[in-house]
FIVOSE-818637 format. One line per field, with one value per atom (N, C-alpha, C, O, CB): residue number from 0; residue in one letter; chain; atom name; x, z, y. Coordinates in nm, 2 decimals. Atoms other than C-alpha are relative to their C-alpha. Glycine has a CB too. Example, Ala and Ser with C-alpha at 12.3 -4.5 7.8 and 13.67 -1.06 7.14 Angstrom:
! residues 2
num = c(0,0,0,0,0,1,1,1,1,1) .
residuo = c(A,A,A,A,A,S,S,S,S,S) .
cadena = c(A,A,A,A,A,A,A,A,A,A) .
atomo = c(N,CA,C,O,CB,N,CA,C,O,CB) .
px = c(0.09,1.23,0.09,0.19,-0.10,-0.09,1.37,-0.08,-0.03,0.04) .
pz = c(0.00,0.78,0.00,0.07,0.12,0.00,0.71,0.08,0.09,-0.14) .
py = c(-0.12,-0.45,0.12,0.12,0.00,-0.11,-0.11,0.11,0.22,0.05) .
//
This chain:
! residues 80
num = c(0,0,0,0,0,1,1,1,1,1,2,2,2,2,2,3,3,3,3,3,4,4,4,4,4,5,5,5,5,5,6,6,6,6,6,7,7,7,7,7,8,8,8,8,8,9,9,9,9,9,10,10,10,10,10,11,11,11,11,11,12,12,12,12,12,13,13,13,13,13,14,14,14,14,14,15,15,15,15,15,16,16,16,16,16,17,17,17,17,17,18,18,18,18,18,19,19,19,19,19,20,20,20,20,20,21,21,21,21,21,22,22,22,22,22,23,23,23,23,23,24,24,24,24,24,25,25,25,25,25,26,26,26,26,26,27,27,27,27,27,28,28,28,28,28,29,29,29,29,29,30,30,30,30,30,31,31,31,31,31,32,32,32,32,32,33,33,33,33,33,34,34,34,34,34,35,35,35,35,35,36,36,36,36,36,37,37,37,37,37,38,38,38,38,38,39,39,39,39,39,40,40,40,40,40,41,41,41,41,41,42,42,42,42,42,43,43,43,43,43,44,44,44,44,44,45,45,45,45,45,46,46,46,46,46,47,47,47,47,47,48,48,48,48,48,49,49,49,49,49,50,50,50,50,50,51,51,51,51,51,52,52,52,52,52,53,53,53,53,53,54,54,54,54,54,55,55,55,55,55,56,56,56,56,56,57,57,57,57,57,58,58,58,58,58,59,59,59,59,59,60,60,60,60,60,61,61,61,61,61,62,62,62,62,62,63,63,63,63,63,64,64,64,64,64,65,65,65,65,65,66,66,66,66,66,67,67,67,67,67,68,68,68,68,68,69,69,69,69,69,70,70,70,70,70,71,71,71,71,71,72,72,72,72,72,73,73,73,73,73,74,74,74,74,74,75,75,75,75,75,76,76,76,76,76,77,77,77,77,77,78,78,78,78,78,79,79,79,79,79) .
residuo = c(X,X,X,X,X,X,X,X,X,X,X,X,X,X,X,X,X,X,X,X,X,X,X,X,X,X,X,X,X,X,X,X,X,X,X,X,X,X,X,X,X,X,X,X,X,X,X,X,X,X,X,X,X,X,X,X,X,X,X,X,X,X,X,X,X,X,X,X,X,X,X,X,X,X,X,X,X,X,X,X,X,X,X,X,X,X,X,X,X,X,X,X,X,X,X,X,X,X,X,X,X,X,X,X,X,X,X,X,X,X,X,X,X,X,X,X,X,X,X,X,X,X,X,X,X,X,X,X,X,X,X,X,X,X,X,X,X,X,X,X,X,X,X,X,X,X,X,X,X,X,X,X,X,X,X,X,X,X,X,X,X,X,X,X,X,X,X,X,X,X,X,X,X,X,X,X,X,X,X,X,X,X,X,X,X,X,X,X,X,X,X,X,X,X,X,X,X,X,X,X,X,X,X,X,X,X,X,X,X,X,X,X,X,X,X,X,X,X,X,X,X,X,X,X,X,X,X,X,X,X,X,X,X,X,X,X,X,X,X,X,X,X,X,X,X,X,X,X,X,X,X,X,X,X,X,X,X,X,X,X,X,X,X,X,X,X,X,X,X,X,X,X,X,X,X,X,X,X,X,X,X,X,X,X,X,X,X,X,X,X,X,X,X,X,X,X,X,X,X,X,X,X,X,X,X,X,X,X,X,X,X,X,X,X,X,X,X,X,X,X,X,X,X,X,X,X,X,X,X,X,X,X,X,X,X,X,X,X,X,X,X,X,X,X,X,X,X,X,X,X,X,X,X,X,X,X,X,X,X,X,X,X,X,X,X,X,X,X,X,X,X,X,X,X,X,X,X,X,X,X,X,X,X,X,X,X,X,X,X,X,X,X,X,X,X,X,X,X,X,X) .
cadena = c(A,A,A,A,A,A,A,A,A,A,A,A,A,A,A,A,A,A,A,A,A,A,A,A,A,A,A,A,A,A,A,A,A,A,A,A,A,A,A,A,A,A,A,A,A,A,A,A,A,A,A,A,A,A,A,A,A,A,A,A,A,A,A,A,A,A,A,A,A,A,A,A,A,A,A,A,A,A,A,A,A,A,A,A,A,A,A,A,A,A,A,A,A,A,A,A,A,A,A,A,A,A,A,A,A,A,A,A,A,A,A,A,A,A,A,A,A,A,A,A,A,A,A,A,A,A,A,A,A,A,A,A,A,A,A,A,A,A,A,A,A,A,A,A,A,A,A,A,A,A,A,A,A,A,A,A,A,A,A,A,A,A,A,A,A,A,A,A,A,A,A,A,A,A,A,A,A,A,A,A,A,A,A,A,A,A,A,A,A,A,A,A,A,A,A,A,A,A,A,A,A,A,A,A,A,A,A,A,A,A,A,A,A,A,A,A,A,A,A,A,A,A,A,A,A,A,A,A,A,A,A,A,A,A,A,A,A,A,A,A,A,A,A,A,A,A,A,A,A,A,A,A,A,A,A,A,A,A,A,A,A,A,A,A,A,A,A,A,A,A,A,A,A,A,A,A,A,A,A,A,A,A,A,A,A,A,A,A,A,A,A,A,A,A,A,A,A,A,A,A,A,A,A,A,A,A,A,A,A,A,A,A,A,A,A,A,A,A,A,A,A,A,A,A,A,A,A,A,A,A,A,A,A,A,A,A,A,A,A,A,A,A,A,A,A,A,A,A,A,A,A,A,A,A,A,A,A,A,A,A,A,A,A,A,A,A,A,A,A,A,A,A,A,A,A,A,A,A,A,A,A,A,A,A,A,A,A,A,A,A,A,A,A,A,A,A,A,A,A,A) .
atomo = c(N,CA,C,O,CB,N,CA,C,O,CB,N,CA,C,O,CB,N,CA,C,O,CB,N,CA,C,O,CB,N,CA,C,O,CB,N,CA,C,O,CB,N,CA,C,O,CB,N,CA,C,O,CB,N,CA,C,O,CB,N,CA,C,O,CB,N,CA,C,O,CB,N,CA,C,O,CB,N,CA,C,O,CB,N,CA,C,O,CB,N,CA,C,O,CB,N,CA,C,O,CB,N,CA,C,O,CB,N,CA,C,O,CB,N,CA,C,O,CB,N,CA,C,O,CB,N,CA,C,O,CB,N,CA,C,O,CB,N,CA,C,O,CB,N,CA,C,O,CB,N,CA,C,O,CB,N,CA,C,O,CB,N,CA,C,O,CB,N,CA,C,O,CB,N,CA,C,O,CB,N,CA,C,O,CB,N,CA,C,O,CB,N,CA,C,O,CB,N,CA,C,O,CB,N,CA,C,O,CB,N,CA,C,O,CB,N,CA,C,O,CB,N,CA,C,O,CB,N,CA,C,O,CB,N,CA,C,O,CB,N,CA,C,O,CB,N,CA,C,O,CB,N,CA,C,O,CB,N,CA,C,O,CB,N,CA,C,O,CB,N,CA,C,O,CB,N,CA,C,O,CB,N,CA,C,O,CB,N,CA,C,O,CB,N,CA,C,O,CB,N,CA,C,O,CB,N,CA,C,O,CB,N,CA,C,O,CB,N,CA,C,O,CB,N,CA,C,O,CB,N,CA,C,O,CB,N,CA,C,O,CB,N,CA,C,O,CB,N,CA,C,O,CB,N,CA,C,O,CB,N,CA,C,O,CB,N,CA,C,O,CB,N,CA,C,O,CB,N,CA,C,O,CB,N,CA,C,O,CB,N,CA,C,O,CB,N,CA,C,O,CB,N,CA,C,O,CB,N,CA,C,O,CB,N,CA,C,O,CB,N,CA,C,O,CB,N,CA,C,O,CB,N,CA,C,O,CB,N,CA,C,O,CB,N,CA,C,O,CB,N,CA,C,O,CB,N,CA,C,O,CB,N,CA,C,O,CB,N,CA,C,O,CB,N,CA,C,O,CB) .
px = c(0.09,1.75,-0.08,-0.10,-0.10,0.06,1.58,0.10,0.06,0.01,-0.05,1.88,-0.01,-0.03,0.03,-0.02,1.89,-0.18,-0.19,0.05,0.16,1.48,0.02,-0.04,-0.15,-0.01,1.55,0.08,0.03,0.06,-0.10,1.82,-0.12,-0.16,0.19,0.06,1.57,-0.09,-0.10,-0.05,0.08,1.33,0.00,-0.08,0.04,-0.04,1.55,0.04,0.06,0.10,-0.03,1.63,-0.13,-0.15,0.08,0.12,1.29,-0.04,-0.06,-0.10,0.05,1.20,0.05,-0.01,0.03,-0.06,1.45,0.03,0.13,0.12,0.03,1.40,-0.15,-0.15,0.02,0.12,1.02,0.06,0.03,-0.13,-0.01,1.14,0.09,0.06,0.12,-0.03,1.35,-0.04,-0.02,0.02,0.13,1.08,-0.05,-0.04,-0.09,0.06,0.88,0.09,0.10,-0.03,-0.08,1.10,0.03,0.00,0.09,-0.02,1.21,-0.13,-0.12,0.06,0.11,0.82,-0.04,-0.09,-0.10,0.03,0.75,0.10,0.06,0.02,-0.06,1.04,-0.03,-0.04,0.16,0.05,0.94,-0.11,-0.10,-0.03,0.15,0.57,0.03,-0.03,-0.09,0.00,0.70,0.07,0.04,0.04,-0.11,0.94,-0.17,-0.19,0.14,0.13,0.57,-0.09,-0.15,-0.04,0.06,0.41,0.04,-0.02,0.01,-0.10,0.68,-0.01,-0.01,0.16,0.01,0.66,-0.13,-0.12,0.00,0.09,0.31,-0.04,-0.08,-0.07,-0.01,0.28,0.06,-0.02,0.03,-0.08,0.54,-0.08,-0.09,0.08,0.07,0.33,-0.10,-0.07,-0.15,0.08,0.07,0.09,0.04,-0.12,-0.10,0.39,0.06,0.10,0.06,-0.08,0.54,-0.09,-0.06,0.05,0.10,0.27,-0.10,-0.18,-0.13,0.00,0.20,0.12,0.09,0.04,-0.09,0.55,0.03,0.14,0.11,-0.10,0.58,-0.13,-0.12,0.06,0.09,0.24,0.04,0.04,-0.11,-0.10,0.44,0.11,0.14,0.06,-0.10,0.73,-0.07,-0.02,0.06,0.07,0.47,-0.03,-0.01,-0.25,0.04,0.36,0.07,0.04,-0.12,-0.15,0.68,0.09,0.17,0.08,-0.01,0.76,-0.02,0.05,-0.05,0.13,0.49,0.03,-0.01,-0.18,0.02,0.55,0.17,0.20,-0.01,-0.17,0.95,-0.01,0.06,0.20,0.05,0.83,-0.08,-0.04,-0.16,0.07,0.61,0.15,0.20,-0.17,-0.11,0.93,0.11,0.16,0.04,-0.07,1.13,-0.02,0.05,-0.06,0.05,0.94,0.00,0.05,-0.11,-0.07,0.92,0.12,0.14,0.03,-0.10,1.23,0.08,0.16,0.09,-0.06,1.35,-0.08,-0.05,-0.01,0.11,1.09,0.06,0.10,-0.15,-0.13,1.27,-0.12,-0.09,0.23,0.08,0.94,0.00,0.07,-0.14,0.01,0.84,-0.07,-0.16,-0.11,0.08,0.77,-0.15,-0.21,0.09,0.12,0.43,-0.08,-0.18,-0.02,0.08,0.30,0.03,-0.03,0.08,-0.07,0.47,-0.13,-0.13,0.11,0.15,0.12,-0.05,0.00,-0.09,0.06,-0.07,0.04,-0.03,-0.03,-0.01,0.16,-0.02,-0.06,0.12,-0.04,0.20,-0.17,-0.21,0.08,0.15,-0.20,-0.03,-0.08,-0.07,0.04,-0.24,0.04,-0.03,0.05,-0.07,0.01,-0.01,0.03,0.08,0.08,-0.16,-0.11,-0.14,-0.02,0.12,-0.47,0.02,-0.08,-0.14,-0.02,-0.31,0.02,0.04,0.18) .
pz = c(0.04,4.41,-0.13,-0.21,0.11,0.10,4.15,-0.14,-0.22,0.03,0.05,3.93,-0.08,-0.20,0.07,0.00,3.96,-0.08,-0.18,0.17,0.05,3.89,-0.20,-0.29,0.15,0.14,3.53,-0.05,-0.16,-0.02,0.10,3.41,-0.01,-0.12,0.09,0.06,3.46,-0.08,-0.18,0.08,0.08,3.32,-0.17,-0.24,0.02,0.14,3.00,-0.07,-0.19,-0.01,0.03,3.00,-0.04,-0.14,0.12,0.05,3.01,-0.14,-0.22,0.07,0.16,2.71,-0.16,-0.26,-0.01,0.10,2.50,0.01,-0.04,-0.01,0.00,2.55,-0.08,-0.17,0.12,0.08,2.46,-0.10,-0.02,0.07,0.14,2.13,-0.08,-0.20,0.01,0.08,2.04,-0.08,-0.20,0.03,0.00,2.07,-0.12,-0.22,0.10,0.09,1.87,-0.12,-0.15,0.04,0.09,1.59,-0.07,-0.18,0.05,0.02,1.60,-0.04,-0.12,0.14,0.02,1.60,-0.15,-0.23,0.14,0.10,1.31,-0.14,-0.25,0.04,0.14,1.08,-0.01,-0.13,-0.01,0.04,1.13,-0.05,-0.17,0.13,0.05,1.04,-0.14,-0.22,0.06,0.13,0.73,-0.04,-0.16,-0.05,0.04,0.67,-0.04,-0.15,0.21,0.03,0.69,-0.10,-0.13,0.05,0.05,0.46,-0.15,-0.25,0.06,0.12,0.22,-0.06,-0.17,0.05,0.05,0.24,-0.07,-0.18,0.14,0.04,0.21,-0.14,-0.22,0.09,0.17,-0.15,-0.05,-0.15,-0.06,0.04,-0.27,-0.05,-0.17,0.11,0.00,-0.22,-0.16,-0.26,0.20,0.12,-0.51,-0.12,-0.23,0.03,0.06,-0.70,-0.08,-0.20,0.07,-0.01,-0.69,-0.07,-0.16,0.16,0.08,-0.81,-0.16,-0.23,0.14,0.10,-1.09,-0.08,-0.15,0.05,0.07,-1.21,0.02,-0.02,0.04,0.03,-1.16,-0.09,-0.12,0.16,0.11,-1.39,-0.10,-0.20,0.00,0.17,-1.66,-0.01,-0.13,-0.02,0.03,-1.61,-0.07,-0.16,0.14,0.02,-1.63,-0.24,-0.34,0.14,0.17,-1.98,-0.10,-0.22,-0.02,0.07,-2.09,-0.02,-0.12,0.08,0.01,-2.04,-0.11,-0.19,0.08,0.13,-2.26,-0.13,-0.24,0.04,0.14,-2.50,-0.07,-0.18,0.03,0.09,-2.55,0.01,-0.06,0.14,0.04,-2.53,-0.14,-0.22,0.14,0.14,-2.83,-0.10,-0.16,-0.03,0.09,-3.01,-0.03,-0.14,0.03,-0.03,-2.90,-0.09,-0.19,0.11,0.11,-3.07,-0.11,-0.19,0.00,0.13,-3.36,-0.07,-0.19,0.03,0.09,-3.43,-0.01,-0.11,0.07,0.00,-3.34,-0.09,-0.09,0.14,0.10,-3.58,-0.14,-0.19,0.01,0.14,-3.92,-0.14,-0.24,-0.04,0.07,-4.11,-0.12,-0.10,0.09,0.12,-4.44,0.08,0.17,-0.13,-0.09,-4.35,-0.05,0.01,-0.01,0.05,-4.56,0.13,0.15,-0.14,-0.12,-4.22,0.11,0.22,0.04,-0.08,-4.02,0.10,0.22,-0.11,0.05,-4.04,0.12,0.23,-0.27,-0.08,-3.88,0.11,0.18,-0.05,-0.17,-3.60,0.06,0.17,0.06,-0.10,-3.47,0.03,0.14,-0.07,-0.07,-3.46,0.08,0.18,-0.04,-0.07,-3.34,0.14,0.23,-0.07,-0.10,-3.07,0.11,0.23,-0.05,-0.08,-2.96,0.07,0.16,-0.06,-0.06,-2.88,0.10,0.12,-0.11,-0.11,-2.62,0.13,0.25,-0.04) .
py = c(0.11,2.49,0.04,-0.06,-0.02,-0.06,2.71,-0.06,-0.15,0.18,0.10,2.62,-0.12,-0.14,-0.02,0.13,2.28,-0.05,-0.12,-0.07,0.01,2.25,0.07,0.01,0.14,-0.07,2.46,-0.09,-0.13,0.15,0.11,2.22,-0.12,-0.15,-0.09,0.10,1.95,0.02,-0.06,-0.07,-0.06,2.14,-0.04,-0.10,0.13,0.02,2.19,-0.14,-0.16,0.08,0.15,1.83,-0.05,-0.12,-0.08,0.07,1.74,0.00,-0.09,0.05,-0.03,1.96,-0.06,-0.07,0.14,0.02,1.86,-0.16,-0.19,0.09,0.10,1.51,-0.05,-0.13,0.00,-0.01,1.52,0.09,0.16,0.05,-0.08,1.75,-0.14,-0.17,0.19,0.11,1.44,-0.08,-0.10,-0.04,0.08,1.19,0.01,-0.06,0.03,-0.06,1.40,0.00,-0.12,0.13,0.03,1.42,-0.15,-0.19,0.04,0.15,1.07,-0.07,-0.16,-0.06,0.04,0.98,0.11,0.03,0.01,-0.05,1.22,-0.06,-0.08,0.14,0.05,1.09,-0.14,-0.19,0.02,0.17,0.71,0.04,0.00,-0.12,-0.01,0.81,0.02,-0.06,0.12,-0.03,0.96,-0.10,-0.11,0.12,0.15,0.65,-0.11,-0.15,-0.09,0.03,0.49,0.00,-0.10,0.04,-0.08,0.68,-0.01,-0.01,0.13,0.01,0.64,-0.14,-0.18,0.02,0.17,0.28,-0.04,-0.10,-0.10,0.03,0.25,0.04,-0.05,0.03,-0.01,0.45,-0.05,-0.07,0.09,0.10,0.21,-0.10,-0.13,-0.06,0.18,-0.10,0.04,-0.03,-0.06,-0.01,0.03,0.04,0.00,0.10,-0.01,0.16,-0.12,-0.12,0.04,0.11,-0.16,-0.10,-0.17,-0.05,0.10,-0.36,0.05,-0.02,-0.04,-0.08,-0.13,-0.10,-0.19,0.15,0.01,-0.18,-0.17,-0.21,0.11,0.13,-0.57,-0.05,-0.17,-0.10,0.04,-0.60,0.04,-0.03,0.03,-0.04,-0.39,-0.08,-0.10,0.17,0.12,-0.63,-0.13,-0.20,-0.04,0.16,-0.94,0.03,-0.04,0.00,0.01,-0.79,0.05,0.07,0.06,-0.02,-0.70,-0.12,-0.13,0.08,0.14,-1.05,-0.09,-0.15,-0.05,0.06,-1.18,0.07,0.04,0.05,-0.09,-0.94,-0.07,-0.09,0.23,0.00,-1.03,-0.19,-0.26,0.10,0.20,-1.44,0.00,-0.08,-0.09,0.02,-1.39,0.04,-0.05,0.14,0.00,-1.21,-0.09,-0.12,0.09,0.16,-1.50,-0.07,-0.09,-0.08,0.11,-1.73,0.00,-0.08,-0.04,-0.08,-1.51,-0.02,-0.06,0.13,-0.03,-1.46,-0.15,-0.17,0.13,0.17,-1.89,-0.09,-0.21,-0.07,0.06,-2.00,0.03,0.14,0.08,-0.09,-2.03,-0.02,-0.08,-0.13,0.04,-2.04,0.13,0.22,-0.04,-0.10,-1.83,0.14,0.15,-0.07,-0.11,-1.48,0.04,0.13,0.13,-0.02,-1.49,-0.04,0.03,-0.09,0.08,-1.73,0.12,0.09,-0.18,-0.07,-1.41,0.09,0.10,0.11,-0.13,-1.17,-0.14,-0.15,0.01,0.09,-1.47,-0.06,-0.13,-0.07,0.07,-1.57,0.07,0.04,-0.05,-0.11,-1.24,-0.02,-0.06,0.19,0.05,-1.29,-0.04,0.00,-0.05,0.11,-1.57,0.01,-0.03,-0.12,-0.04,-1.48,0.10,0.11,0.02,-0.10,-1.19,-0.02,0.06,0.09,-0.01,-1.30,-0.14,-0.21,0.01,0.13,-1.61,0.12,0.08,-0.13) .
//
C-alpha cells in the first residue's frame, strides 16, 4: 500500500511543478506584452512624423516652382 500512496505522491508533485511553470511562462508572456504597448505607441508617433515629414518633401519636390521660393516653402511648411 505504501507503494501505491508514493506514485500518487509523485504524480501529485509533478503535476503541481507543471502548473507552476505553465503559470510562470504565461505571466512572463504578460509582461512581455504589456512593455510592448508603450513601445508600440512610441514607434507609431515616429511613423506619424515621418509621414509628415516625407508629405512636405512630396510637395517639394511636385511643385515645379523657382527654387529662389524653395527657402520659404520649406518654412512655411514647417511650421503647419
Amino acid at each position: 500500500m505504501h507503494f501505491w500512496l508514493a506514485i500518487v505522491i509523485i504524480v501529485a508533485i509533478t503535476s503541481f511543478a507543471k502548473v507552476m511553470r505553465s503559470r510562470h511562462i504565461a505571466m512572463a508572456r504578460i509582461e512581455v506584452l504589456r512593455g510592448d504597448t508603450t513601445e508600440t505607441a512610441a514607434l507609431a508617433r515616429e511613423v506619424a512624423a515621418l509621414n509628415s515629414r516625407i508629405a512636405v518633401l512630396e510637395r517639394i519636390i511636385t511643385d515645379n516652382r523657382s527654387s529662389l521660393n524653395l527657402a520659404h516653402e520649406i518654412d512655411a511648411l514647417r511650421d503647419r
